[in-house]
N, C-alpha and C positions, 0 to 999 in steps of 0.2 A: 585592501587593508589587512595588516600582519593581525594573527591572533583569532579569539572567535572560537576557540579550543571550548569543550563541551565534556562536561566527564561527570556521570552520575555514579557515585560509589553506593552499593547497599541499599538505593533510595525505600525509603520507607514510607505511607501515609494511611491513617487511622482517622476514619471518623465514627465514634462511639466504637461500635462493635461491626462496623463494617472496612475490609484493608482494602483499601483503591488502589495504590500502588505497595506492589509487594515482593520488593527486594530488587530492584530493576539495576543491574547495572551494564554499561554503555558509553562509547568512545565517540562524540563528534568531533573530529580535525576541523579545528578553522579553512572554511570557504566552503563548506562541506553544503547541499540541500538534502536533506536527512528529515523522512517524514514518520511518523506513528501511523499504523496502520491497524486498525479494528473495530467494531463494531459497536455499538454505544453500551457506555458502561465496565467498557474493558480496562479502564485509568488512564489513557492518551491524552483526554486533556487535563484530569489531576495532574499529572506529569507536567505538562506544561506551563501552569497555572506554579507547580514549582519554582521552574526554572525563573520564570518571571518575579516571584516575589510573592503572589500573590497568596500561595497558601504555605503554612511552614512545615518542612517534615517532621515527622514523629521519631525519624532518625534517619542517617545517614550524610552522606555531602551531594554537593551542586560546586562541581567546579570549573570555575570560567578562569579561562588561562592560567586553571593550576590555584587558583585561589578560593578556598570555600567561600560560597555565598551563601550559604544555608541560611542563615542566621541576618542578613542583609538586605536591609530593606528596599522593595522595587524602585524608588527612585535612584537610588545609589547603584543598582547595577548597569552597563550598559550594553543593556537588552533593552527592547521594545517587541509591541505587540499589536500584531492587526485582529480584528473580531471580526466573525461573520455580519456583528452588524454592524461593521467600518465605523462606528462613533466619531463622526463627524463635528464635535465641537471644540472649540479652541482650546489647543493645549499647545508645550512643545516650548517652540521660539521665543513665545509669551512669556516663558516663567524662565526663559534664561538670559546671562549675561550678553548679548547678542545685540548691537545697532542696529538701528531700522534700518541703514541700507545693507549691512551683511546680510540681515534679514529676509530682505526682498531677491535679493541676490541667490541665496538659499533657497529659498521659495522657488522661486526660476528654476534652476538646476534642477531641484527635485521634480518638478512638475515636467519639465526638458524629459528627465528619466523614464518618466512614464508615459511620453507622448500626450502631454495634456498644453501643452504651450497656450497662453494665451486665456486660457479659464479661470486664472487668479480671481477674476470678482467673482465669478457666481457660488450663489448660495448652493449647499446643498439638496434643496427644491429643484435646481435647475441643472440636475446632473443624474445621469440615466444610471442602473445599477453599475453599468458596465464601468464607467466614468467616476461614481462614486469608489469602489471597489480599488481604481488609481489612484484618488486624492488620499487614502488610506494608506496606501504604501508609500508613496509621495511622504504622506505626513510621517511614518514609523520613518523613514529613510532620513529624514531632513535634518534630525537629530546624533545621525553620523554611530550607530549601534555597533557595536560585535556583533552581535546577535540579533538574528530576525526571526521573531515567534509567529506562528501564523492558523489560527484556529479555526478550521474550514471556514476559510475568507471567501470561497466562492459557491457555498451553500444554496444563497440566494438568488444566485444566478439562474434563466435556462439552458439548458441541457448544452445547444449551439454556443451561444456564448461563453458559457464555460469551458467546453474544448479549447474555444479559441483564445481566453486568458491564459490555458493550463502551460501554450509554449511561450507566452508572451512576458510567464511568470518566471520560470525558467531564462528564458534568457537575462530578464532582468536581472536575477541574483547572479549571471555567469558575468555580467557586466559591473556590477557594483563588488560582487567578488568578496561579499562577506556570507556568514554564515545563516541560514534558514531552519529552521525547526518548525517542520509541517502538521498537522494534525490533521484526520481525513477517518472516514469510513468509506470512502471512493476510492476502489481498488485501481480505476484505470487512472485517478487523478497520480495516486501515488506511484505507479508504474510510470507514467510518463514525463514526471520532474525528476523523481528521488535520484539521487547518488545513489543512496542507500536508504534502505527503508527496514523497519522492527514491525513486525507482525507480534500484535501482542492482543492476550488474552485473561480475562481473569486478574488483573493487576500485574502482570507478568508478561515478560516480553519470551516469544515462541521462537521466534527465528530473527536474525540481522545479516543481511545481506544486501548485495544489489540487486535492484528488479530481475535482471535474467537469473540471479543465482536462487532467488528464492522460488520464481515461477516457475522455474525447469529443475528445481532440485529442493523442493520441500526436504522438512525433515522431519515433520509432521500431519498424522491427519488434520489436525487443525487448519493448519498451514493450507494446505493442497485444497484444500474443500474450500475456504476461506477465499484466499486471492485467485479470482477467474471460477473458471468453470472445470471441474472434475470429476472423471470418475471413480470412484470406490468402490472395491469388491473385498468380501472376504474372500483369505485364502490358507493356504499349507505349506509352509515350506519345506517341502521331504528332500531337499541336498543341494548339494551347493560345489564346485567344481570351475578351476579358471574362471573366479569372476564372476559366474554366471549361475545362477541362483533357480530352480526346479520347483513353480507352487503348482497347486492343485487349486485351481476354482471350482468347487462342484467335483463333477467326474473328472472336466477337463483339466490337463497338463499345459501349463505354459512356462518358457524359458522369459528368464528376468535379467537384464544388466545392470541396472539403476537401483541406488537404493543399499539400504542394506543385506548385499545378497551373502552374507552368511547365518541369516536367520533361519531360526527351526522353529518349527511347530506352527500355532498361530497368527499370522500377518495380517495389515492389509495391504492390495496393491490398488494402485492407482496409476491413470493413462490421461494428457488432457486431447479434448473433444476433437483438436486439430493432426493429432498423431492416430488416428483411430482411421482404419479406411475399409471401406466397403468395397466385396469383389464379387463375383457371380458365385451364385449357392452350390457350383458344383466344385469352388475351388476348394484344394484342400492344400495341407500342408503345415508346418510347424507354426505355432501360434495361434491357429486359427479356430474362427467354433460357428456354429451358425448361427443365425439369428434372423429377426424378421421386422421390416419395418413397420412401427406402429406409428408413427407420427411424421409430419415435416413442417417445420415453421419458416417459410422465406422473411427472412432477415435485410435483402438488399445484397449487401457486398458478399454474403453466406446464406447458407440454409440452412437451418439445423433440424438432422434427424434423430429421432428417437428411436431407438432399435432395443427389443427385447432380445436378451442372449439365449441360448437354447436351456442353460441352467438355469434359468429365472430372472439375472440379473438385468436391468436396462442401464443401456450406454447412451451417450449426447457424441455425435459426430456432424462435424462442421464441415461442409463442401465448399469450398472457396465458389462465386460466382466468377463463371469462365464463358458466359454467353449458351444461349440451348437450353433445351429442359432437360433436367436431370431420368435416370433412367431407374426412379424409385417411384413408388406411390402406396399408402395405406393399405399394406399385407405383403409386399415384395420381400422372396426371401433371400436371404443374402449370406455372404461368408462375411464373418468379421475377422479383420487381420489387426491383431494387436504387437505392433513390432515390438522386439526385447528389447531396441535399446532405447525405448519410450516408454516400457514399463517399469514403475521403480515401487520397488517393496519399503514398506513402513512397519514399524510398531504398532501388535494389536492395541487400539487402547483399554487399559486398567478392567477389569471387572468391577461394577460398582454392588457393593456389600449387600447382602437382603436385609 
């Protein structure tokens, strides 16, 4: 379907004396699966609850193919919206100008879409979350949308089945080929549909990018700490030369490529758990510092250890499981190798006032 275009100018929202979303602006291309990403209370689903109709800004625009909807009431736009708790009662076909056999026909199709063939009678009683979760989408779909809003629809799910909606969800929207506007505090749900995805914070959006550009190229601590698993250190940035940026963690010196390497003074740098490798305590060499293993949690497909640095700081390094037992245990001391072009310098953040 042509269209589906998404464009929040300025968005604003105030309730009393609290700003839920606060100044958000942002580009969805029609066909686009574009999630919100953050943690409760951050304005991901104000935002959404926007777009939909359902709350009105206190300023700004909501524009679907270029036409403000601000001001336009949710039945009049076409957008739809699935809940985490799928609300399952008759709407939709019922309140529009629609024959009972286009209707049924409708029905079909949609239900076809989501691998449900065949379940048109049963009640909601008689349909397992996974199955409900379909009829839901089913039903937003049937109505033929630009736009598909989607409010941690698989919340209620466990854990297995949720993984196995996450690509099943994905495909759906790459086959009906209209727009999705996701909302999630599941960093891995969001990593694994999004086109692109907005990491926001505070009513405020932090980063927009694609899952690789965000996850391998923060541009905040926020960000980096946030999506996955990471480490943080403070550091110093004493120069900077071709590119490649000289901090100081502690006593130790390390080379930086990532990042902003023409910072001075103040930083932080950050490494994620899988670019972090452990080598025998006698190695030496550029990047490297010792350290000692204090923990190991087997995970199944990884390990993960917990290594204190020789400055004080603790690291999370992830071992790929490759068969064998690993050649750590509770006190092994080890060199840690932090390569440059996996360490990427940030912005110290703000001093907060006394």
């Amino acid at each position: 379907m042509a269209g589906g275009e998404v464009r929040l100018v300025d968005l604003v929202k105030v309730f009393q004396d609290v700003t839920a979303v606060d100044g958000i602006n942002v580009n969805v291309p029609g066909g686009e699966f574009f999630s919100l990403l953050g943690p409760s209370g951050c304005g991901k689903t104000t935002t959404l609850r926007l777009i939909a109709g359902f709350e009105q800004p206190t300023s700004g625009m909501i524009l679907l193919d270029g036409v403000d909807m601000a001001q336009t009431p949710p039945h009049r736009r076409r957008v739809n919206t699935v809940f985490q708790s799928y609300a399952l009662f008759p709407l939709g076909l019922r309140f529009k100008d629609v024959s009972k056999q286009d209707a049924k026909r409708m029905v079909h199709e949609s239900l076809a879409l989501v691998r449900l063939d065949g379940y048109d009678k049963r009640r909601p009683s008689q349909l397992s979350g996974g199955q409900q979760q379909r009829v839901a989408l089913a039903r937003a779909l049937v109505l033929n949308p630009s736009v598909l809003l989607l409010d941690e629809p698989l919340g209620a799910l466990d854990a297995k089945l949720r993984k196995a909606l996450q690509v099943e969800l994905k495909a759906l929207q790459e086959t009906v080929g209209i727009t999705f506007i996701y909302v999630t505090h599941d960093q891995e749900e969001a990593l694994t549909m999004s086109d692109r995805l907005a990491v926001m914070s505070g009513g405020r959006i932090e980063q927009v990018g694609s899952p690789t550009e965000v996850y391998q190229e923060p541009r905040t601590a926020y960000v980096a700490d946030f999506l996955g698993v990471s480490n943080l250190m403070d550091a110093v940035a004493t120069g900077s030369s071709n590119g490649r940026c000289t901090v100081k963690v502690g006593s130790f010196e390390f080379s930086a490529d990532q990042g902003d390497t023409t910072a001075s003074g103040d930083v932080r740098v950050t490494i994620r758990p899988e670019r972090v490798r452990l080598e025998p305590r006698e190695t030496t060499g550029e990047n490297r510092i010792p350290g000692m293993v204090e923990r190991l949690v087997y995970l199944g497909a990884i390990t993960q250890l917990i290594v204190r640095l020789a400055q004080g700081d603790i690291v999370q390094v992830m071992v790929p499981n490759q068969g064998g037992e690993l050649p750590y245990e509770q006190g092994t001391p080890v060199s840690v190798f932090l390569p440059a072009d996996a360490l990427r310098i940030l912005a110290a953040p703000p001093e907060i006032p006394a």
